[in-house]
C-alpha positions as CSV (number, residue, x, y, z in Angstrom):
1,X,-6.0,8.9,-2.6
2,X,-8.9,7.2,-3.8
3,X,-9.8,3.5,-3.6
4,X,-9.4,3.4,-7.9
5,X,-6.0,5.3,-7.5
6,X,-4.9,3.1,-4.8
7,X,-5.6,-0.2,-7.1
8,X,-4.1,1.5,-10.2
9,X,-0.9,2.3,-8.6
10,X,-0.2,-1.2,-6.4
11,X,-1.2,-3.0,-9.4
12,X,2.1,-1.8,-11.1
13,X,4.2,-3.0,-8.4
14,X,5.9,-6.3,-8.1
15,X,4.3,-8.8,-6.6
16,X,1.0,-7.0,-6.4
17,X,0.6,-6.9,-10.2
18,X,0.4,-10.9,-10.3
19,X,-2.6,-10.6,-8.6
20,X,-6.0,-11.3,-10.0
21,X,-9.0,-8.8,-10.0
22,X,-10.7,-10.3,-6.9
23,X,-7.4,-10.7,-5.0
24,X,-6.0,-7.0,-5.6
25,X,-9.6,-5.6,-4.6
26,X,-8.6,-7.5,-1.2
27,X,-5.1,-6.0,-0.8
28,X,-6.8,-2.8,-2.0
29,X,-9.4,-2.7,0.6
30,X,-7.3,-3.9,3.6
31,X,-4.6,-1.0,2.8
32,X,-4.4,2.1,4.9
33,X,-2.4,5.4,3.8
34,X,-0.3,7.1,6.0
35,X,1.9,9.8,5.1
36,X,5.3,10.7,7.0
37,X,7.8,13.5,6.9
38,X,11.2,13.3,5.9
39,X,13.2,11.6,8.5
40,X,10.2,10.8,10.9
41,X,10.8,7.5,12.4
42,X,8.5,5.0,11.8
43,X,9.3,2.5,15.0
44,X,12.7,3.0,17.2
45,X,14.5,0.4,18.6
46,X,15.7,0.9,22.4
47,X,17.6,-1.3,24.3
């Protein structure tokens, strides 16, 4: 996903689409993309 797909699509989405220009282009540039499979745990929690 490109950097201009990433801002079109979070700037749709509650709260992000609040945001003015300069402050999206932050969110935008600090936001990695990871992809998971279906049912891959993100984190686990062990006792």
């Amino acid at each position: 996903m490109s950097i201009l797909e990433q801002k079109t699509f979070i700037s749709h989405i509650p709260p992000f689409d609040k945001l003015q220009e300069p402050e999206l282009k932050t969110v935008v540039d600090a936001m990695d993309i990871a992809y998971f499979r279906k049912g891959e745990y993100l984190s686990r929690y062990t006792k």
